[in-house]
N, C-alpha and C positions, 0 to 999 in steps of 0.2 A: 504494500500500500504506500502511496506517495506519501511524503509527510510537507509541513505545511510551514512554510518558511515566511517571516517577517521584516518586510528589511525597509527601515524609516529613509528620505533623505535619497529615493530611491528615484527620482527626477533625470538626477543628473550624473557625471563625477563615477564615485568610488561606489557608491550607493548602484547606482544605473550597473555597473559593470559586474557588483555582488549578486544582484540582484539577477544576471545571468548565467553568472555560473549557477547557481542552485538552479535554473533552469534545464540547464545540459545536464543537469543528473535527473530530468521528470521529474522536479519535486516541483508541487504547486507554492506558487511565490507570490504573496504578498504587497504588490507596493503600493508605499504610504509615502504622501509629498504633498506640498500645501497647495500648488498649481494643479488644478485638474487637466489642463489642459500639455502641460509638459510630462505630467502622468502617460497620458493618452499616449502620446509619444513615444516617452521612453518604451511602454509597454508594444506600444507597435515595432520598435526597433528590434527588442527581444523577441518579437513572434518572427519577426523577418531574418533572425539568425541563427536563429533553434528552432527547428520544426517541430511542430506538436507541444511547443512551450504552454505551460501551463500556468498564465500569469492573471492574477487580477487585481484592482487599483483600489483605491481608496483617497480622496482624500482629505486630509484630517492636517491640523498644527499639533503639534504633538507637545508646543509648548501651553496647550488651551487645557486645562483639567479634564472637559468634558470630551476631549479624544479620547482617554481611558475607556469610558463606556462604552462608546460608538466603535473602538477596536474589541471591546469583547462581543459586543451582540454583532459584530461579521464573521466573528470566530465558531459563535455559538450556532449561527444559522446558518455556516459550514458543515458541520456535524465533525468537526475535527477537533485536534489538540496542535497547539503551536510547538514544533518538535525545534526551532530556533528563529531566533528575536537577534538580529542583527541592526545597531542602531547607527547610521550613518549621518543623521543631520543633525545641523550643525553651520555655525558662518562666526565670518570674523567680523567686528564692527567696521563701518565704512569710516568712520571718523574716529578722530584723536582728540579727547575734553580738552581743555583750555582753562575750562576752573573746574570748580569741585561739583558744580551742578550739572556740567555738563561729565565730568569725570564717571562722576556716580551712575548716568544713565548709560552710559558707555559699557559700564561694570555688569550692570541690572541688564541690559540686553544680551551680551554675551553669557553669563548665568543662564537666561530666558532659554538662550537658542541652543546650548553647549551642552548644558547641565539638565536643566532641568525636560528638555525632549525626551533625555535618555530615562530622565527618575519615571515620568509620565506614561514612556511606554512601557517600560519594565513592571509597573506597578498595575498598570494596564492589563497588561501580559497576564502575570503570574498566577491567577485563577484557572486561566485557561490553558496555562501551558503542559504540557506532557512530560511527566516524569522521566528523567532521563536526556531531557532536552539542553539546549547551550543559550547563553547568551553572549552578545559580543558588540562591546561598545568601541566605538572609532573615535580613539584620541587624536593626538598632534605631536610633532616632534615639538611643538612650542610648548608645549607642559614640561618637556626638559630642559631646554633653552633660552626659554623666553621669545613674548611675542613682539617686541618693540610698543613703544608709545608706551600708554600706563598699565602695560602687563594684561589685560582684561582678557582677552582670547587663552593666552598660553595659563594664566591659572585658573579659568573655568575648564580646559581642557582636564588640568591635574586632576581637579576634584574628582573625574569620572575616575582616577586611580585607585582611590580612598574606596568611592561608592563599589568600586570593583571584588575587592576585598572583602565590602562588609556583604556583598551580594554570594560572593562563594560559599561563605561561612552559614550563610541563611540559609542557602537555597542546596545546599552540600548536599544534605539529610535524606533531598527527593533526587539527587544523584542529576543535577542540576550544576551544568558547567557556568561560571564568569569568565570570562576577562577581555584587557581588552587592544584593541590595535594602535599604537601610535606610528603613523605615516610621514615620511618626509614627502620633498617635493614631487607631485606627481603630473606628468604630460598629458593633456588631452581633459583636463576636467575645467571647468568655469568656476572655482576657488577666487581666483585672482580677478576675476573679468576684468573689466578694460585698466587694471593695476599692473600688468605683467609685465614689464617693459624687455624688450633683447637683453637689456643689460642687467637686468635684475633675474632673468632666466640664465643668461650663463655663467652668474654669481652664484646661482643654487647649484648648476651640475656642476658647477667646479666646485663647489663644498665636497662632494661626495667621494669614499672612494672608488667608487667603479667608475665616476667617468660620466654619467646618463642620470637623466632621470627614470624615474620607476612608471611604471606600465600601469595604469586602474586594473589589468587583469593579475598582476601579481598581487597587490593588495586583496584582491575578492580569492586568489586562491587560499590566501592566509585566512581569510574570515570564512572558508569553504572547511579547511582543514579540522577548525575549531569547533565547525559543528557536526562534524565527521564519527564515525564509531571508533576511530584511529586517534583522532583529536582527542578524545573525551577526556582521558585522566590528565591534560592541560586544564588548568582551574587555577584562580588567583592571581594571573601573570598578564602583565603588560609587556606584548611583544613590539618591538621596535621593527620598523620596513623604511629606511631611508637611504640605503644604498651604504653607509658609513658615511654620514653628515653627521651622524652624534654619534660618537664611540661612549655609548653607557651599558649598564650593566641588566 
């Protein structure tokens, strides 16, 4: 029986490409993106490169409380159980505060989009999910680095570290994987939109040591891997994919 995969942030990016590979294994996939119309998209993209893809959309803010519900009653009128919750979205703020008023909303949206999607869907989730299932939340190398300006993106990324942790230890018991992906730079997603400049692109691959930037399919194999029967006794760990752009631990 297919099992029934979730994956937030699934528009576009890292999300769009995750959200394919669990396609190419026939599992029915999930996405969830706040555009319904870049939904439609994506999800036509996926049908046009996996035959017989077995995707359907939703969609929902997953930083609004009331996504919670409206992801359990598609679940339940599924007749299935969420066998993995892969949570991809996520954005950095467009602007850098200036004072503290504008600092702080800076702070509160990044939180909003970062953090709190991920509490929303997991919390969401975890009624309906299936014993034995994975979760897998999509950090940043900026939670180890830092994100410039007043830090807001790269320490809401962190938090998901902490939340990663207290989620394995919960959720351990029903044999319920966490953890979660921090990505360096990657080619080919709209992260940066009209921010990227040639020079600020070959400032990231030359950070690296391989030389390249990273593929959105290498990322979605790593979030494929985790919610794999092979993956499973991975729990608690925050894996690093940025080519060695941060040499951590």
């Amino acid at each position: 029986m297919s099992r029934l995969i979730v994956v937030t942030g699934a528009s576009a990016g890292l999300g769009k490409a995750t959200a394919q590979r669990f396609a190419e294994n026939n599992d029915k996939v999930l996405l969830i993106g706040r555009r319904e119309g870049r939904l439609a998209d994506a999800a036509a993209e996926i049908r046009s490169n996996v035959e017989g893809a077995d995707v359907d959309l939703l969609a929902l803010d997953m930083s609004e409380a009331n996504s919670a519900s409206l992801l359990q009653e598609y679940v339940r009128s599924s007749g299935l159980t969420v066998s993995g919750l892969i949570c991809c979205a996520g954005s950095a703020p467009l602007s850098e505060g200036e004072d503290v008023k504008s600092v702080l909303t800076e702070w509160q949206e990044a939180y909003q989009s970062n953090v709190l999607t991920s509490v929303i869907a997991v919390e969401g989730t975890a009624p309906v999910m299936a014993d034995g299932g994975a979760i897998v939340l999509y950090s940043s190398i900026a939670a180890y680095r830092g994100s410039g300006g007043t830090g807001a993106y790269g320490a809401a990324k962190a938090a998901l570290h902490s939340y990663v942790h207290t989620l394995a230890a919960r959720f351990g018991p029903r044999g319920i994987s966490a953890n979660a992906i921090a990505p360096g730079y990657f080619a080919g997603t709209d992260f940066f939109g009209d921010r990227l400049t040639t020079e600020r692109e070959t400032l990231l691959v030359s950070q690296t040591a391989l030389g390249r930037a990273g593929d959105p399919a290498e990322a979605a194999e790593l979030g494929f891997y985790l919610c794999s029967e092979r993956g499973h006794y991975v729990t608690s760990q925050i894996l690093q994919i940025n080519g060695g752009s941060y040499h951590g631990v």
